[in-house]
ZAKE-125687 format. One record per residue (C-alpha): residue in three letters; residue number from 0; x, y, z. Coordinates in steps of 0.1 Angstrom, whole numbers. Layout:
N
SITE ALA NUM X Y Z
...
This chain:
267
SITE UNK 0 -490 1537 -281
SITE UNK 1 -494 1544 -321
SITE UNK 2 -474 1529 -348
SITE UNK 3 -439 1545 -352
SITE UNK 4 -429 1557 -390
SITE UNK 5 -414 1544 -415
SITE UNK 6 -375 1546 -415
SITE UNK 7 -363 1538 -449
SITE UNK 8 -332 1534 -438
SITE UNK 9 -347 1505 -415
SITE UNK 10 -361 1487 -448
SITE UNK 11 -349 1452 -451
SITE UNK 12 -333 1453 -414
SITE UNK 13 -349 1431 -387
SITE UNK 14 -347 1451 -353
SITE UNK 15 -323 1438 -324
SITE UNK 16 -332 1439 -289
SITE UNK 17 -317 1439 -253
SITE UNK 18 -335 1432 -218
SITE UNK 19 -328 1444 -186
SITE UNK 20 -343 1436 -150
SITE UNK 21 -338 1458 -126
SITE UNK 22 -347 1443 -89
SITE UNK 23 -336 1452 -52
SITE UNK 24 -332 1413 -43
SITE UNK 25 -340 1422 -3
SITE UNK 26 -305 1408 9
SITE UNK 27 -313 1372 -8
SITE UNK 28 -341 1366 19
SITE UNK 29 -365 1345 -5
SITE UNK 30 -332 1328 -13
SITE UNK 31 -341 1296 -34
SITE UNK 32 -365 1313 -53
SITE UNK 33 -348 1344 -63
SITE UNK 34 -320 1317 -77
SITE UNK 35 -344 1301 -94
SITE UNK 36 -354 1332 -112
SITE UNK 37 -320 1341 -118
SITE UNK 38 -316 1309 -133
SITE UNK 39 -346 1312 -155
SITE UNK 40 -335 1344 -172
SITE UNK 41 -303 1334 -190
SITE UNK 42 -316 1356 -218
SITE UNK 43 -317 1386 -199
SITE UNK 44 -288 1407 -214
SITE UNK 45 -283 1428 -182
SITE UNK 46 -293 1425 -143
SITE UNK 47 -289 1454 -118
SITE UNK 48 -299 1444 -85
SITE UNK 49 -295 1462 -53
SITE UNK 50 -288 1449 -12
SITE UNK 51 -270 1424 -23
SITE UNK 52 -241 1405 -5
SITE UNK 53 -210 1397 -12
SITE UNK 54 -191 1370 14
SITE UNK 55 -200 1388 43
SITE UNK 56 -192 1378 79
SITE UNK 57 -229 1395 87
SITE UNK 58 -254 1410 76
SITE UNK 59 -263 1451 85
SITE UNK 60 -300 1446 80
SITE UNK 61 -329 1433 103
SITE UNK 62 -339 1396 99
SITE UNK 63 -379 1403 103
SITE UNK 64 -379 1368 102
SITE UNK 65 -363 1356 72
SITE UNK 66 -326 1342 68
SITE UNK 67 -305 1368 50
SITE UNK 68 -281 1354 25
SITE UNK 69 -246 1364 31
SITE UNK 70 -234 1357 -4
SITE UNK 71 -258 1362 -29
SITE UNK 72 -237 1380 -52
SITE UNK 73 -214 1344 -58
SITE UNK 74 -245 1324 -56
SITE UNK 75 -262 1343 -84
SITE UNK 76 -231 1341 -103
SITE UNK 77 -228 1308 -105
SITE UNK 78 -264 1304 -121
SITE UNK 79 -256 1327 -146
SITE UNK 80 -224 1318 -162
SITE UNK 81 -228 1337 -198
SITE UNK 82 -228 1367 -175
SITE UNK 83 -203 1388 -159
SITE UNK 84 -205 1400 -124
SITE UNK 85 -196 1437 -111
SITE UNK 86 -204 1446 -74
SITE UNK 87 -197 1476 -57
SITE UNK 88 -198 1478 -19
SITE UNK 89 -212 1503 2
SITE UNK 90 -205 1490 38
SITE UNK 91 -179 1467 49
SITE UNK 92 -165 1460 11
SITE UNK 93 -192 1433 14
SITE UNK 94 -228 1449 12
SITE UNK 95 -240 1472 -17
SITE UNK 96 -252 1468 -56
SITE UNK 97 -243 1450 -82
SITE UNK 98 -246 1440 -119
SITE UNK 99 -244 1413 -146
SITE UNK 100 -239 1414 -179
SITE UNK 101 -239 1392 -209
SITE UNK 102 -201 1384 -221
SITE UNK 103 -211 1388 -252
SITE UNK 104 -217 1427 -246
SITE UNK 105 -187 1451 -249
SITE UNK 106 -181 1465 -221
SITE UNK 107 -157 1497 -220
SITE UNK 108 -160 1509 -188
SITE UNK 109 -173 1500 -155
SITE UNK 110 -175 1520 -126
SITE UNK 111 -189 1542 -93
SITE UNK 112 -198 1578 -83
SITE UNK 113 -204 1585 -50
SITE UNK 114 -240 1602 -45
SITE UNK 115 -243 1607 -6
SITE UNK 116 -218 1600 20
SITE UNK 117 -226 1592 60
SITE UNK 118 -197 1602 80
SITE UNK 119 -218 1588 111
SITE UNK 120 -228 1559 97
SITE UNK 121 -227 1535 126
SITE UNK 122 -226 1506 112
SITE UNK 123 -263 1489 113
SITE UNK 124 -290 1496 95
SITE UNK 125 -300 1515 61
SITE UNK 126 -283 1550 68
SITE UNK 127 -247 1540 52
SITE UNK 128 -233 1561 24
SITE UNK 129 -252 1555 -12
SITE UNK 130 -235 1548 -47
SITE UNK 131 -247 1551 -82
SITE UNK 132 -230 1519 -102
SITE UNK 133 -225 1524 -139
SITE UNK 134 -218 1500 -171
SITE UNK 135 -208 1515 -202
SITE UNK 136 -205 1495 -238
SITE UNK 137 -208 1496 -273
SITE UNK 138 -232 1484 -297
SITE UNK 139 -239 1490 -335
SITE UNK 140 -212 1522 -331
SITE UNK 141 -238 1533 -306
SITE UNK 142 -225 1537 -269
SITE UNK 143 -248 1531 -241
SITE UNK 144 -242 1539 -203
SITE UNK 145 -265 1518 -178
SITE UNK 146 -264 1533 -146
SITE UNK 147 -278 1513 -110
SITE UNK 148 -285 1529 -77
SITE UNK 149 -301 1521 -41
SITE UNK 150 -313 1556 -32
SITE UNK 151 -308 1569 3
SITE UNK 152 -333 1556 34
SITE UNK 153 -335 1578 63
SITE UNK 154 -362 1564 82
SITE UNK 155 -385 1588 76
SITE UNK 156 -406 1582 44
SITE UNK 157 -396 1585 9
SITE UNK 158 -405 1625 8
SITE UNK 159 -382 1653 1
SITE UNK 160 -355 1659 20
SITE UNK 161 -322 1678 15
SITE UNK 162 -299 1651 13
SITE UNK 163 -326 1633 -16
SITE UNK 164 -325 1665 -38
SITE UNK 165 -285 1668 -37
SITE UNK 166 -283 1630 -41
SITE UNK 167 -306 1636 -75
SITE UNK 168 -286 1663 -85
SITE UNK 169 -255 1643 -84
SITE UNK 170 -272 1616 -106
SITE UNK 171 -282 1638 -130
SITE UNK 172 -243 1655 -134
SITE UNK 173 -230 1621 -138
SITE UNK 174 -257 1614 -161
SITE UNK 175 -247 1649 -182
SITE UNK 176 -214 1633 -188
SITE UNK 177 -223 1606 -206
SITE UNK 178 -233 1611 -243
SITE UNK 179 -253 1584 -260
SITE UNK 180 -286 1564 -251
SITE UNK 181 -285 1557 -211
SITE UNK 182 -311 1538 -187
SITE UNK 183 -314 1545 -151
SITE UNK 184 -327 1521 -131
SITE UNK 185 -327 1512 -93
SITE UNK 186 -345 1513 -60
SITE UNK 187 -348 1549 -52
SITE UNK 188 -370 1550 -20
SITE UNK 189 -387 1579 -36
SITE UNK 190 -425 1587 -38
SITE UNK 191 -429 1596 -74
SITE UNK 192 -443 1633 -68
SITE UNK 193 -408 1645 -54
SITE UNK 194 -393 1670 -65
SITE UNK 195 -362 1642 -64
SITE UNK 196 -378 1624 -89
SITE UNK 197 -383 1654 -111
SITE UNK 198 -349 1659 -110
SITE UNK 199 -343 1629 -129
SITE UNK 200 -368 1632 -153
SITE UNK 201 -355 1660 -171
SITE UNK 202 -345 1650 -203
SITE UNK 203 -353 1610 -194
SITE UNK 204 -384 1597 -197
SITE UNK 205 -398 1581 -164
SITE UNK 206 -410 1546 -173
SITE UNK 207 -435 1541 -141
SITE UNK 208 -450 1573 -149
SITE UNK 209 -459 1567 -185
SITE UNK 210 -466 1535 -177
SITE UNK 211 -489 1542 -150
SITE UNK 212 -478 1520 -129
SITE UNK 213 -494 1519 -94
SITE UNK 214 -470 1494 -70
SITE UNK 215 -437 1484 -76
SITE UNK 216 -438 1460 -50
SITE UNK 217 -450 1421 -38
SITE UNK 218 -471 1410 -12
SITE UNK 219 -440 1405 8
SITE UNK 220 -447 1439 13
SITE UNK 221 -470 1451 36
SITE UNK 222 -471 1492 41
SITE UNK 223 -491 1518 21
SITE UNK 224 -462 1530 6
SITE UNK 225 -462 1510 -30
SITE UNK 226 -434 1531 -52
SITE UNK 227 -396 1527 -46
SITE UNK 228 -382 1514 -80
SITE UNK 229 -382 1533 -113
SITE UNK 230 -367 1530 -149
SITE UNK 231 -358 1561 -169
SITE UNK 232 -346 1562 -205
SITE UNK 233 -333 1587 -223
SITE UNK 234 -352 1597 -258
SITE UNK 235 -321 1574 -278
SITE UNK 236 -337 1545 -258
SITE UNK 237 -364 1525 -279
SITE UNK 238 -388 1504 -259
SITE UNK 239 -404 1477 -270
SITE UNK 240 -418 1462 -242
SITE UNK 241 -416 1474 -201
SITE UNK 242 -436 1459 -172
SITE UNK 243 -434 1449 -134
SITE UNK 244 -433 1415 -132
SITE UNK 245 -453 1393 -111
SITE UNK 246 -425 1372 -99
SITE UNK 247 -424 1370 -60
SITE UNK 248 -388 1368 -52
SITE UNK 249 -382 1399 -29
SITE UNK 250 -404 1424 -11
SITE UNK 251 -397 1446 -43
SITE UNK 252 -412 1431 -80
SITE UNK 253 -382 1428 -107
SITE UNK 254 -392 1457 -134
SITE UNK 255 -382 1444 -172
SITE UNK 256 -369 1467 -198
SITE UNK 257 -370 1456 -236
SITE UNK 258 -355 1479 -262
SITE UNK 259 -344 1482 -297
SITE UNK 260 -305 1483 -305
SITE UNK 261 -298 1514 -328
SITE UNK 262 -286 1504 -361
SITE UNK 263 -254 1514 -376
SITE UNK 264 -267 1532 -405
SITE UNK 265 -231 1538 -420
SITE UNK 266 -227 1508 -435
């Protein structure tokens, strides 16, 4: 990795850090131990987590055997009570992603863009309409904008398609608005050679890549296929520590992001 240099403005100042896990919790099938995790991570400062439920009559998934959990989002709530919840639906105001987030962070702003729409959406299955959920808040006079997405799944691999490439290019205007450090994080259903992922490396640095990491997933899951989540910083972002973790809650593995707070050199 090589040692960073000196700031001298740094001198005397112990570094600050944040933690994020980024996980798509597979509709809250391993329910009891994805709580326990939950639980066991009060120190994460934030969580964005994808399929997740929200008191729904149904779920618009498959079982494939396991018991779907029809209100995750208040369940995980509950174990984490230093943490504010923010979910965004995608089907039926009670399906879609969501986010939590240490009160003690200032938040500013908290909303949605729209990043692919299904008119014909019929209400089953993985086809619905996709959103990208973003947190914004301010520390050390530094404003950051964390943004969360569940890419599009057509059925037909995690390749190229039309709709993927506009569905990049609308992250990536959302993610020109925004000045400051950013992190985008999510389950993207892309293979990492896409020209989708591309899209979204420019001017971010892609966490899996330079990590090399090879799977992104547990033994839950059992295709070829290995990649689906990524992490991608942009250069403001200081990591101090990123990994896939071995926890076995979901068919996808929770990725952790550790990074240095900027300092307020002004005072």
């Amino acid at each position: 990795m090589g040692t960073k240099p000196v700031d001298a403005f740094r001198v005397g100042r112990q570094p600050t850090y944040m933690k994020l896990i980024t996980l798509n919790i597979w509709g809250g099938r391993i329910r009891q131990p994805l709580l326990d995790f939950m639980e066991a991570h009060q120190d994460i400062d934030i969580f964005c987590l994808q399929e997740v439920h929200r008191k729904a009559f149904s779920t618009i998934c498959t079982l494939d055997g396991f018991e779907v959990s029809l209100d995750t989002f208040s369940d995980i709530q509950a174990r984490l009570p230093n943490h504010q919840g923010f979910f965004r639906p995608v089907v039926n105001n009670s399906y879609g992603i969501g986010m939590f987030v240490k009160n003690s962070i200032r938040i500013i702003g908290e909303g949605e863009v729209q990043i692919h729409d299904n008119p014909n959406y019929p209400g089953m299955g993985p086809t619905h309409q996709r959103n990208l959920q973003w947190v914004r808040f301010q520390e050390n006079n530094q404003t950051y904008t964390v943004a969360n997405v569940h890419g599009l799944w057509n059925g037909q691999g995690k390749t190229d398609t039309h709709e993927r490439i506009t569905q990049s290019k609308k992250i990536k205007n959302f993610l020109n608005t925004c000045d400051g450090p950013k992190i985008l994080c999510g389950d993207f259903n892309l293979k990492p050679d896409t020209e989708s992922v591309k899209i979204l490396e420019v001017g971010m640095t892609n966490l899996i890549k330079t990590h090399q990491v090879t799977s992104t997933r547990t033994s839950f899951y059992d295709k070829d296929e290995k990649f689906a989540d990524y992490v991608f910083v942009s250069p403001e972002i200081s990591i101090n520590h990123f990994e896939v973790m071995k926890d076995e809650v979901s068919d996808h593995a929770p990725l952790l992001l550790d990074f240095e707070k900027s300092c307020d050199f002004r005072n």
